[in-house]
N, C-alpha and C positions, 0 to 999 in steps of 0.2 A: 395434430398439426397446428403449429401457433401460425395465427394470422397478421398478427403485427410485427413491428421491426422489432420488439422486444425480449430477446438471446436468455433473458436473466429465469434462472429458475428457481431462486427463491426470492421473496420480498424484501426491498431495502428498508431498513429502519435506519430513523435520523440518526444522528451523531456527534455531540461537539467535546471533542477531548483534545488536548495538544500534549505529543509524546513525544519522547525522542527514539527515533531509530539507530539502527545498525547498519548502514548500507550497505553489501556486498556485492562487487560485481568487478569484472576483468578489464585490464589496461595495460595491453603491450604485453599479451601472455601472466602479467603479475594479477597475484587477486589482491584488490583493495579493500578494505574496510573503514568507513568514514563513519560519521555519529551526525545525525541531522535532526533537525524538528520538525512538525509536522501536527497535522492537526487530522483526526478523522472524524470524517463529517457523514457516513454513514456503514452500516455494517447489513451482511447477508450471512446466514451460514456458509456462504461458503469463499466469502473476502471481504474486504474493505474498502471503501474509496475515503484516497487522503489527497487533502493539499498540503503543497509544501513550496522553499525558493530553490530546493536543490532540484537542478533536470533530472528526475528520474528517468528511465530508460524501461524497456518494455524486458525481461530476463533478468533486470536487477531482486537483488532478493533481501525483503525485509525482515529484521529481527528487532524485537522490543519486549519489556519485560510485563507482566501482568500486574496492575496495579492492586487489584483483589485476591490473588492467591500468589503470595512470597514465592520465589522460586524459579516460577512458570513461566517459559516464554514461549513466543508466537512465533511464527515464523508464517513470510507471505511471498508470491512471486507476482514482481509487475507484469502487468497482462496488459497495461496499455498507459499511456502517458498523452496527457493532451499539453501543450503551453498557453497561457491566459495573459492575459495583461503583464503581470509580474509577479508570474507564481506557475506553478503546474498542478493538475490536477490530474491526478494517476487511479489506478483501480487495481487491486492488489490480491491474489486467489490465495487461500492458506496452504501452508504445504507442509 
């Protein structure tokens, strides 16, 4: 039983990479696909947390390419989105 407010079960490592995404997600029944940037500032096995200026949304679904193995792509789903100053900062589970 975890005694703190702390949900995360593996550990965050920092992160400073700026990528551009895939953004997929649904508007008026059409699915959209948009191409954003973004920067991710840290990683878990088991997601990312990125900022970015596009509002992510919490069911949006990331895709970007593997900068270290040709080919490879990631795929992520937002799991939660906060707004900051003038920027969002999202947290994103691999799927």
């Amino acid at each position: 039983m975890q005694d703190s407010g702390e949900k995360r079960e593996s550990e965050r490592t920092p992160y400073n990479d700026t990528i551009t995404f895939s953004v997929l997600f649904t508007e008026s029944e059409d699915l959209k696909k948009i191409e954003i940037e973004g920067k991710i500032i840290n990683t878990t096995q088991a997601g990312i947390g990125i900022v970015t200026n596009f509002p992510l949304e919490a069911g949006h679904v990331l895709q970007w390419a593997d900068e270290h193995q040709k080919g490879k792509l990631h795929m992520a789903s937002v799991r939660w989105s906060q707004e900051l100053e003038d920027y969002f900062r999202a947290g994103a589970m691999f799927i």
